[in-house]
C-alpha positions in Angstrom: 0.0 0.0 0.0 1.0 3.6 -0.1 3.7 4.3 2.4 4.1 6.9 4.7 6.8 9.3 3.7 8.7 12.2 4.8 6.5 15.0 2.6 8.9 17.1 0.9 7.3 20.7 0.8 9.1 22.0 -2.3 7.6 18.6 -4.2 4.2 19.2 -5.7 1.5 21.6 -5.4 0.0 22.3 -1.7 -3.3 20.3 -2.2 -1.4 16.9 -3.0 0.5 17.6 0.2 -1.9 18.0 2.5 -3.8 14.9 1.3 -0.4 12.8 1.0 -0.4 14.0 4.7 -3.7 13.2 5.3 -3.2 9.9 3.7 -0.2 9.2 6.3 -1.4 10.9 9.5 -5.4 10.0 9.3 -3.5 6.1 9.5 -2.1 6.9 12.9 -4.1 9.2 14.8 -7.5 8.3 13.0 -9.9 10.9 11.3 -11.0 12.4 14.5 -7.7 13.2 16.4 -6.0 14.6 12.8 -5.9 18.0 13.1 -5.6 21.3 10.8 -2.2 22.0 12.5 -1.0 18.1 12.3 -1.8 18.3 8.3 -0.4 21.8 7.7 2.7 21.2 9.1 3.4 17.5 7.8 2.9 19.2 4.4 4.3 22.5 5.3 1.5 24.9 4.3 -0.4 27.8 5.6 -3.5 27.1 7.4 -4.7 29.6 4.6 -3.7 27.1 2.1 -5.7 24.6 3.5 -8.7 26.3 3.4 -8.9 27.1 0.3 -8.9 23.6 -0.7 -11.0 22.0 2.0 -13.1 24.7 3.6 -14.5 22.0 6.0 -12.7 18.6 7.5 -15.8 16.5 5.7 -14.5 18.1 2.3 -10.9 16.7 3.3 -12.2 13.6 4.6 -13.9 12.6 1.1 -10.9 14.2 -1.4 -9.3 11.6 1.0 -10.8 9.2 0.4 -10.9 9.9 -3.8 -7.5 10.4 -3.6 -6.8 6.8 -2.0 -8.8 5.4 -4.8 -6.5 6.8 -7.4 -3.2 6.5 -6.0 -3.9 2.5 -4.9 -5.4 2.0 -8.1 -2.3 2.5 -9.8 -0.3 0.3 -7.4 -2.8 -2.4 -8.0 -3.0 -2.4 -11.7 1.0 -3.0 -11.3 1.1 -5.8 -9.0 2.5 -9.4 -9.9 -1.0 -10.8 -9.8 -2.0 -10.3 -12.9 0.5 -12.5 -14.6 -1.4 -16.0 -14.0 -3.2 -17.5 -17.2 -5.9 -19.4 -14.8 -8.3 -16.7 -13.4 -8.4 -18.9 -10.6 -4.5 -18.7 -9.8 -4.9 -14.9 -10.3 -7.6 -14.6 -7.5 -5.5 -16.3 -5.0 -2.5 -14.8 -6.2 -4.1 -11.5 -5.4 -5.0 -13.2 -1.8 -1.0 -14.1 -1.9 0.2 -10.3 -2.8 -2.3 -8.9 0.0 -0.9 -11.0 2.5 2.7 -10.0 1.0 2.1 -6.1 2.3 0.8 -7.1 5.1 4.3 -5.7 6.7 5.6 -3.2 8.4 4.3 -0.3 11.1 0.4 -0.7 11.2 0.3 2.8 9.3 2.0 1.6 6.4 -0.5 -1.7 5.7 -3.8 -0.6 7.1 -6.5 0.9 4.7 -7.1 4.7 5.1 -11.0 4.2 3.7 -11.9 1.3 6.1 -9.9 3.5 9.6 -11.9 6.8 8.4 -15.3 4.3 7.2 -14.8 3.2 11.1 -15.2 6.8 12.5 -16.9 8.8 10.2 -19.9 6.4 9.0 -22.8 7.9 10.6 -21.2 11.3 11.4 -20.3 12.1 8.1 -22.2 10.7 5.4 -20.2 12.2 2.5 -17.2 10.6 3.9 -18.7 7.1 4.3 -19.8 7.5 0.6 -16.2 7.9 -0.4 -14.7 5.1 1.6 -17.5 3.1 -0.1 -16.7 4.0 -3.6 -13.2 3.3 -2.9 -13.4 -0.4 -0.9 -16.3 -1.6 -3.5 -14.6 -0.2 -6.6 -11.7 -2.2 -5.6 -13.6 -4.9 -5.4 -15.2 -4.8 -8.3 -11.5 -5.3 -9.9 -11.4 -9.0 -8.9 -14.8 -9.6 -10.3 -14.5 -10.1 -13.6 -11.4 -13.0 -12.4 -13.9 -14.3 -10.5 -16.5 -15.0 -13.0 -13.9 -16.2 -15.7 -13.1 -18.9 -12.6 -16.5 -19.9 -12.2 -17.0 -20.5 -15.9 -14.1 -22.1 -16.7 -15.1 -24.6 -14.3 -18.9 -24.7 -15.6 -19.8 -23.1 -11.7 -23.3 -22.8 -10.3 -23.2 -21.4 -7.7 -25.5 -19.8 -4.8 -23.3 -16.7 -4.4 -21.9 -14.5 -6.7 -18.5 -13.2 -8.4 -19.2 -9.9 -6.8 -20.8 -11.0 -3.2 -16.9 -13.3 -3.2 -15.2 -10.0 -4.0 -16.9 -7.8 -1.4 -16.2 -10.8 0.9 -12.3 -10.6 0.1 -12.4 -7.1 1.1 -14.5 -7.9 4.6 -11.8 -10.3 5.7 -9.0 -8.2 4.9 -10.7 -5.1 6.6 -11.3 -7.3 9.5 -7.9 -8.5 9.3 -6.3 -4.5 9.4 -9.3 -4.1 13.0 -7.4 -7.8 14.5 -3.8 -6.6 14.0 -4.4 -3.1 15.5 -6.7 -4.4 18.2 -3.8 -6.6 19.4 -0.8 -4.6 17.6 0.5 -8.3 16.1 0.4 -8.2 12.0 0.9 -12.1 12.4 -2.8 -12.1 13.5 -4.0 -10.2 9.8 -1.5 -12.6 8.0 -3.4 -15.4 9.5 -6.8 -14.4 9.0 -5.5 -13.8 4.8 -4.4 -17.2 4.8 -7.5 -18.6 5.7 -9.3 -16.4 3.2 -6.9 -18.4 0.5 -8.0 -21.8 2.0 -11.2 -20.5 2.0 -11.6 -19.6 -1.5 -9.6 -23.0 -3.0 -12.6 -25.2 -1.0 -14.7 -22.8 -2.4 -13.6 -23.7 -6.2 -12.7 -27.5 -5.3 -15.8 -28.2 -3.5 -17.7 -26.8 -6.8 -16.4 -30.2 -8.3 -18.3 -33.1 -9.5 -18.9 -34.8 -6.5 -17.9 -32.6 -3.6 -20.8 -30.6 -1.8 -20.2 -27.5 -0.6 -18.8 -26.1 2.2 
């Protein structure tokens, strides 16, 4: 995922700052505690500055948010998972790549959209709305693996390629809430690699047969 990084103030213009900062402080300290100050002075602009882009926190909170979605777009489209031929291998191989990042200071693995979804879902709507767009559009990436999977493999199932990539995103979200509950990222390794297991019964058990699980 997008690391946090010392913001260099001469690099870019003042609006990609503050939401680079806000990318990297909001990860800490949560939505809530970030401050004006915290986010003016990680990207070393005026409080004037800031304004002017984001009159109110909420209109922070969802450029946020957007911005998330673009910048981890990119980093997805790039990632080693794609290279599989078997839409199959490339699901788990995305399962394998998540648990790969899962590394580091909680900060540099955990979701910015799902910690700000956490706080801000019924006190900020707009907010919520973003983090939505962001975790389901992701989603919505593995979907069309999905389906190739099930049809290669003449699949009937009870569930669909979409409800198994909105379920994806639920354990991994749940796996960021374990490893900061308990500060271990062992425990959100763990709960990935029984999201793998999961999925491979999922696909075998779909077998002439097998009954499913």
């Amino acid at each position: 995922m997008p690391r946090p990084t010392k913001i260099d103030p001469e690099r870019g213009d003042a609006r990609t700052r503050l939401l680079e900062a806000a990318r990297d402080i909001i990860r800490v300290k949560g939505f809530t505690a970030t401050t004006v100050d915290d986010l003016c002075q990680a990207a070393g602009v005026t409080k004037g500055a800031y304004f002017h882009h984001f009159p109110t926190k909420e209109a922070l909170g969802v450029a946020a948010a957007k911005f998330w979605a673009e910048t981890t777009t990119s980093y997805f489209e790039g990632a080693p998972y794609h290279r599989p031929s078997d839409p199959l291998e490339r699901v788990l191989a995305y399962v394998d790549f998540r648990k790969s990042i899962i590394e580091g200071e909680l900060a540099e693995f955990t979701c910015l959209v799902g910690t700000m979804t956490q706080e801000a879902y019924a006190s900020h709507p707009d907010i919520r709305d973003a983090c939505a767009d962001s975790i389901l559009g992701h989603a919505a990436t593995l979907e069309p693996d999905i389906a190739a999977a099930m049809s290669s493999r003449g699949m009937e199932a009870d569930w669909t390629a979409t409800s198994l990539a909105r379920h994806i995103q639920a354990v991994i979200q749940g796996a960021f809430i374990l490893a900061k509950a308990t500060g271990d990222a062992a425990l959100a390794r763990s709960s990935v690699d029984h999201l793998k297991r999961y999925i491979e019964l999922l696909f075998d058990n779909s077998q002439p047969g097998r009954t499913s699980p």
